[in-house]
C-alpha positions in Angstrom: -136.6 17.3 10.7 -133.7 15.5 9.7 -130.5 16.2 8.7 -128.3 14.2 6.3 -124.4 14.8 7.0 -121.5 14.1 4.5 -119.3 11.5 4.4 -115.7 12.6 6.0 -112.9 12.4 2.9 -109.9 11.5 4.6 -106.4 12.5 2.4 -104.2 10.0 1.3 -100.6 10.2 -0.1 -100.2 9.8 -3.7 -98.7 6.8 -4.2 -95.5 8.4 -6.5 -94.5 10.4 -3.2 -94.5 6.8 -1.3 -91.7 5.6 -3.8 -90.0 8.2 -3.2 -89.7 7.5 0.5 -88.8 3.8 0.1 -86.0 4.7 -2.4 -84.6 7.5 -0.2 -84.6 5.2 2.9 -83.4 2.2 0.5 -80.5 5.0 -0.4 -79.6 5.8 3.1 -78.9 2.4 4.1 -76.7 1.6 1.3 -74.8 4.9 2.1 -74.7 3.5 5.5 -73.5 0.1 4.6 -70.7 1.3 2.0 -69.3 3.6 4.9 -69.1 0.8 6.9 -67.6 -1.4 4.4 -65.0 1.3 3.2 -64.3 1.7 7.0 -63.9 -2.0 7.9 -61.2 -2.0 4.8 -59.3 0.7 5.6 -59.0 -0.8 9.2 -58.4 -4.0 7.6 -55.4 -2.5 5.5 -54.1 -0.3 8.1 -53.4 -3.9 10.6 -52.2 -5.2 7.2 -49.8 -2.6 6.6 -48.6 -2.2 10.6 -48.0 -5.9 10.7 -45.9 -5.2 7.6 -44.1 -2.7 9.3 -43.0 -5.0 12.1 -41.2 -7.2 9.6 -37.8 -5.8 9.1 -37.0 -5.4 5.0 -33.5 -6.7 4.3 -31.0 -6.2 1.5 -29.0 -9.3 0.7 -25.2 -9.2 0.3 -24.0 -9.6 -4.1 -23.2 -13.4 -3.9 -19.5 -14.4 -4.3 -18.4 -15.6 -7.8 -15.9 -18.7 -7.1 -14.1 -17.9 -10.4 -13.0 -14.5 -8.8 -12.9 -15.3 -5.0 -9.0 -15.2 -5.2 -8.6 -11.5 -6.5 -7.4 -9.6 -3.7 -6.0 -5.8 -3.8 -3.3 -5.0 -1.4 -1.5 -2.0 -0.7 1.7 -1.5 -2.0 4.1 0.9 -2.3 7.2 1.6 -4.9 11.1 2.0 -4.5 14.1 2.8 -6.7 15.6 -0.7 -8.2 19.3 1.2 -7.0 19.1 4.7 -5.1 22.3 6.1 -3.0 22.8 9.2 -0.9 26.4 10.8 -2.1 28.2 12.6 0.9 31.9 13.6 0.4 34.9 11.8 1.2 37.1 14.8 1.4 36.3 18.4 3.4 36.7 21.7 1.9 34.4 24.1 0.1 31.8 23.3 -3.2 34.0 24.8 -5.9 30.7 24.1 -8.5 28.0 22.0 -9.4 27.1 20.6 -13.0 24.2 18.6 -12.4 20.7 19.0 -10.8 17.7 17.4 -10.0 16.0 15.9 -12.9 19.2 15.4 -14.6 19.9 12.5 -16.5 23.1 10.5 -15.7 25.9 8.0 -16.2 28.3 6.0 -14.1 31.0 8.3 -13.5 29.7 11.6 -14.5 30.7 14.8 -12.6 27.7 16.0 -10.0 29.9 18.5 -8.2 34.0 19.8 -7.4 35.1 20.2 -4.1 37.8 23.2 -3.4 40.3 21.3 -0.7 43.2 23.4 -0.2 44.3 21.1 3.1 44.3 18.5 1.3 46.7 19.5 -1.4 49.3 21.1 1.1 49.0 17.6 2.8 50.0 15.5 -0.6 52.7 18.3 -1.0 54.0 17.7 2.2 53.5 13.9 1.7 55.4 14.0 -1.5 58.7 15.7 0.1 58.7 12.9 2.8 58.9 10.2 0.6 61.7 12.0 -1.4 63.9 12.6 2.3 63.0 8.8 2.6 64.2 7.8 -0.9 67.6 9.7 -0.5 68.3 8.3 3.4 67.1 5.2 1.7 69.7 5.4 -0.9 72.6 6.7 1.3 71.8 3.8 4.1 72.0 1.0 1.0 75.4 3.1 -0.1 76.8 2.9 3.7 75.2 -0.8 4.1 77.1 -2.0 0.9 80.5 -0.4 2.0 80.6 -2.1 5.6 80.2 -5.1 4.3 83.1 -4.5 1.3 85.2 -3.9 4.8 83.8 -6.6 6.8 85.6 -8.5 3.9 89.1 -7.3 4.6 88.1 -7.3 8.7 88.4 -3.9 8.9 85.5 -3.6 10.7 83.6 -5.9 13.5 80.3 -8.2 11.8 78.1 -6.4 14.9 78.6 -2.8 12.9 78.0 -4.6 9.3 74.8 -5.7 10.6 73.5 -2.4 12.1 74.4 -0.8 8.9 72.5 -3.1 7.0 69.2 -3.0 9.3 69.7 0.6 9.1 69.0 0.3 5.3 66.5 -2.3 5.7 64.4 0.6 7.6 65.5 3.1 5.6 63.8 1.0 2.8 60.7 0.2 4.8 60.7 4.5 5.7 60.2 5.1 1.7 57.3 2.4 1.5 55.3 3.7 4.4 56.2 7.3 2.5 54.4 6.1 -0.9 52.0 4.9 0.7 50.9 8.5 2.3 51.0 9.9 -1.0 49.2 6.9 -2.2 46.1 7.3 0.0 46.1 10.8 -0.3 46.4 11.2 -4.3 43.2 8.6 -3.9 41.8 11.5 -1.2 42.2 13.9 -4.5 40.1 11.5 -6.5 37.3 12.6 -4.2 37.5 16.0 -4.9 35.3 14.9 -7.9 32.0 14.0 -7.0 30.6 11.3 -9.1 27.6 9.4 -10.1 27.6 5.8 -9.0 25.6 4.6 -11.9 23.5 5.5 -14.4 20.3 6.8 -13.4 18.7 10.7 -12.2 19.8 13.3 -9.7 16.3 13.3 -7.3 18.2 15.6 -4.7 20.6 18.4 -4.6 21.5 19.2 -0.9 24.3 22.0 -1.4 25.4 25.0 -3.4 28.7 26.7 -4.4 30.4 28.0 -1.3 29.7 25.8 1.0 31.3 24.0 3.4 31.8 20.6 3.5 32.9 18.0 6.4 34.1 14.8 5.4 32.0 11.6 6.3 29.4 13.0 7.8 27.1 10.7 7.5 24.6 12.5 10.0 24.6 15.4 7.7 22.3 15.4 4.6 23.8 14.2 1.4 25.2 16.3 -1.5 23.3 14.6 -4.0 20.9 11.7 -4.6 20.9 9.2 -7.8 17.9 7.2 -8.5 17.9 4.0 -11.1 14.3 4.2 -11.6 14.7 2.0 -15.3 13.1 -0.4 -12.9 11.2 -0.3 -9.7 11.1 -2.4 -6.3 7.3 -3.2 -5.4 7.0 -4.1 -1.8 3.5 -6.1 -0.4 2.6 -6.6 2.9 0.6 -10.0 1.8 -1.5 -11.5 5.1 -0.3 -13.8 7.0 -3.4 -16.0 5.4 -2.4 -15.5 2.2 1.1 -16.0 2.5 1.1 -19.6 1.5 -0.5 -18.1 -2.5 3.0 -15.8 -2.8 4.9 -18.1 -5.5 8.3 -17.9 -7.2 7.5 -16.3 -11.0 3.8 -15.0 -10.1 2.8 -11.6 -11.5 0.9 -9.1 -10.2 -0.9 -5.6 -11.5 -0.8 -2.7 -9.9 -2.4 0.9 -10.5 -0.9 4.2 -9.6 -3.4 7.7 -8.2 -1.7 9.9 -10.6 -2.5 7.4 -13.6 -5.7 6.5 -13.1 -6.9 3.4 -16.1 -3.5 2.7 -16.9 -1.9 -0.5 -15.6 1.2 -1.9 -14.6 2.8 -5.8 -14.3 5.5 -6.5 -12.0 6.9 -10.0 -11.3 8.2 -11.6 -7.8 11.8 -11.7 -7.1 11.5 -13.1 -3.4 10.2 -12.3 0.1 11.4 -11.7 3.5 10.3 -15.8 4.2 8.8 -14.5 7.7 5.5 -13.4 9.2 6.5 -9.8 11.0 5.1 -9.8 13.9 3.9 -6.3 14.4 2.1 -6.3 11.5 1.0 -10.2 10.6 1.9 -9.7 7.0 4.6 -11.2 5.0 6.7 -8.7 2.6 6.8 -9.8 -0.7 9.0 -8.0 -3.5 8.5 -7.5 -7.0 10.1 -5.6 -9.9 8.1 -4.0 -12.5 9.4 -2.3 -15.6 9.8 1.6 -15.8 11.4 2.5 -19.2 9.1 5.2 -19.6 9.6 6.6 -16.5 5.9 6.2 -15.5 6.3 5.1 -12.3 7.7 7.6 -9.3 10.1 6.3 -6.2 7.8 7.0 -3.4 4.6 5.5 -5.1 1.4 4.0 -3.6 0.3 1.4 -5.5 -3.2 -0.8 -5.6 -1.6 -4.2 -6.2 -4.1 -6.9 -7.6 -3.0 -10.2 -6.8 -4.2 -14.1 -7.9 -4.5 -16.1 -5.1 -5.4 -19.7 -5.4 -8.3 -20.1 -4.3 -9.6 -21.5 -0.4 -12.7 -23.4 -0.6 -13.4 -22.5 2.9 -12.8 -18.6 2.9 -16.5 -17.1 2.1 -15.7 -13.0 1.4 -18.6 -10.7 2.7 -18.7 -7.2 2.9 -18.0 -5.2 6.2 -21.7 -3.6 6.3 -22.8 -7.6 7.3 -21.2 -8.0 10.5 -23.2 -8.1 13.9 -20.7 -7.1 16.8 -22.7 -8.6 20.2 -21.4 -9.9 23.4 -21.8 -13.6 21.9 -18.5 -11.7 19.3 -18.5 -11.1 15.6 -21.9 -12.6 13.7 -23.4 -12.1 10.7 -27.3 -12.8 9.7 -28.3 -15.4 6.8 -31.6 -15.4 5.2 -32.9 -18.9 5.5 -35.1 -21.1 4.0 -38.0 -20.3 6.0 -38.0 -16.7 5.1 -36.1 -16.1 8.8 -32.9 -14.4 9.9 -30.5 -16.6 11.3 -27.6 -15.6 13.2 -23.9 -17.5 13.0 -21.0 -16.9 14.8 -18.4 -16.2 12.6 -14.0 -15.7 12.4 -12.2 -13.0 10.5 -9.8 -14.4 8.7 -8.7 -10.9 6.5 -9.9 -7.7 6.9 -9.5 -5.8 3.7 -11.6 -2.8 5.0 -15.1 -2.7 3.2 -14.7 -6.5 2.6 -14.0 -9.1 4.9 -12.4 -13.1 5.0 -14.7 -15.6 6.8 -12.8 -18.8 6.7 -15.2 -20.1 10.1 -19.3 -19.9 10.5 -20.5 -19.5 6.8 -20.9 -21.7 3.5 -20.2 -20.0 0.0 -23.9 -20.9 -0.4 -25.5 -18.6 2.6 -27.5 -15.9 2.0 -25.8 -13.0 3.9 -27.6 -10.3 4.7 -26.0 -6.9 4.4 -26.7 -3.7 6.5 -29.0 -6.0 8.9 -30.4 -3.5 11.5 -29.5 -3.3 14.8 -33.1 -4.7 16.7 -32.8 -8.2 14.2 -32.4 -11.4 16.7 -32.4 -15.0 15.3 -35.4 -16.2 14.2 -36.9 -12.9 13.1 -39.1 -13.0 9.9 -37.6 -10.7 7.3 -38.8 -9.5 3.8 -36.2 -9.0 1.0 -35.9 -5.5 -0.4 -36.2 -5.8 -4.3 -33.3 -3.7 -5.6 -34.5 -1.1 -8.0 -33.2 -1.2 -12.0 -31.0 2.1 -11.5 -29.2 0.1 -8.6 -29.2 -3.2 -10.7 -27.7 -0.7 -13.7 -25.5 1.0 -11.2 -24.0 -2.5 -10.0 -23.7 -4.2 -13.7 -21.7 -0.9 -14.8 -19.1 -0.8 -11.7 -15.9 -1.5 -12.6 -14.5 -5.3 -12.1 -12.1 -4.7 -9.7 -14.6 -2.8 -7.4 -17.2 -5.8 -7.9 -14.0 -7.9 -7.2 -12.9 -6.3 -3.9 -16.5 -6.2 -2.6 -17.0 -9.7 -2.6 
């Protein structure tokens, strides 16, 4: 008997589920490879951005316009064109006072009367001395003129005439030296007064009825004080660098705290001629009007000044300079994109600004605020300034841009 088996049917994929295979494994490496490439560029960016890092960014120092170089500010300060401290000339007591601080004045007005009851019994006194010295005056000339009516007629010796006559002779000289007591002590009466020395306003008042006053006591503190402030001394300790730009007839302008935007002139009227040496500044001194009174005895004053200019000075600010133990430098951007480090000299220090008249052209690029790891040679990157700090800069005022420079 035979048997007849059936073919074996073996299964086999469909071929859409076979697509689906090669896509998903198409898919998975493509996943794969854009990992890989998003990884290998944010490693590439990251050793982009710490090499960046590595390179100091630098600001560079507002360049120096040559048409302004020479404005300096100074400090100044203001004085009385005439002030006097009034003591008395005669003691007593204050017997009143008419005029106090803030009052206007003129030359010869009455501040204050002194009470001097010595001082009158003294002139009495004085007075009935030179009358005793008048009358023996007057009775020695009588006697004088009699001896010699008898040295006529020899009734008397030549030696007697004489004597009677030097006896007059210092009778007269008795009655001078008597005048001139009463003289200097009417004049002591004329002090009783106390007067203004000129025109001008009572700044102090040192006293008060009742009290007691020594005469010439120059130790003590003054009755009153008189101030000419019509106009005012300016004095300006000018560097001993810049003492060479103080002319005869050069002006100035000056500002005052207490009146801030308003501005004064004032115009040299000499200077001390010498370099002090404590201070290595010249004194310069001005005048400047004050018929409105503006302007205060005692003042500090900006001064602005017009130097001619020195080719050679380069003006940087303070924030620039490198203090190492090779002394002062200060770090220029140069052409290669590099920091480069000169050794400079300080000619002026005006505080945020400084002089450099050694070590810098008015053509380097200084770098300001240059931080404290840079060496020379160091690649550097300049920091763009922003708009608001552009904005901030244009609108400063010109003196500030001035003094930074």
């Amino acid at each position: 008997m035979s048997h007849n088996h059936a073919p074996v049917q073996v299964a086999q994929k469909p071929p859409r589920l076979k697509a689906v295979g090669i896509g998903a494994a198409l898919l998975a490496v493509l996943v794969v490879i854009l990992g890989l490439s998003l990884r290998y560029r944010e490693h590439h960016e990251l050793v982009q951005w710490t090499d960046a890092q590595l390179i100091p960014s630098v600001r560079l120092a507002p360049s120096s316009d040559p048409a302004k170089e020479h404005v300096i500010t100074l400090p100044g300060h203001l004085e009385a064109w005439n002030s006097a401290p009034i003591h008395a000339r005669v003691g007593g007591y204050l017997k009143a006072w008419y005029k106090d601080i803030g009052a206007k004045v003129k030359a010869g007005d009455v501040l204050a009367t002194i009470d001097t009851p010595e001082l009158d019994q003294q002139l009495e006194q004085a007075k009935a001395v030179l009358v005793k010295a008048q009358a023996d005056a007057n009775l020695a000339n009588i006697t004088s003129h009699r001896w010699q009516h008898l040295l006529s007629s020899d009734s008397v010796s030549k030696q007697e005439a004489d004597e009677k006559s030097g006896e007059a002779e210092a009778a007269q000289a008795t009655v001078l030296a008597a005048k001139a007591d009463v003289d200097r002590l009417d004049a002591l009466e004329t002090f009783k007064q106390i007067v203004a020395p000129f025109a001008g306003t009572v700044t102090a008042r040192s006293t008060d009825v009742g009290d007691l006053i020594t005469a010439n006591n120059e130790s003590g503190p003054e009755l009153f004080t008189v101030a000419d402030t019509s106009r005012m001394r300016l004095y300006v300790p000018v560097p001993e660098v810049n003492a060479d730009g103080i002319k005869p007839g050069m002006t100035v302008t000056l500002n005052v705290p207490e009146l801030p935007g308003r501005t004064f002139h004032a115009t040299l009227i000499g200077s001390s001629d010498a370099i002090n040496q404590s201070s290595g500044s010249l004194l310069a001194q001005f005048i400047a009007d004050n018929s409105d009174g503006a302007l205060k005895p005692g003042d500090y004053a900006d001064v602005q000044l017009n130097l001619a200019v020195d080719p050679h000075m380069v003006s940087v600010p303070a924030s620039a300079l490198i203090f190492r133990a090779r002394g002062p430098q200060v770090a220029v951007l140069g052409a290669d994109g590099r920091a480069h480090l000169h050794n400079v000299h300080i000619a002026v220090d005006l505080g945020t600004t400084l002089q450099i008249d050694h070590g810098l052209a008015p053509t380097d690029q200084v770098i300001e605020n240059p931080p404290d790891s840079l060496m020379e040679g160091d690649k550097v990157r300049v920091a763009v300034a922003s708009p608001e700090n552009l904005a901030a800069q244009n609108e400063a005022p010109e003196h500030d841009r001035d003094a930074t420079r």
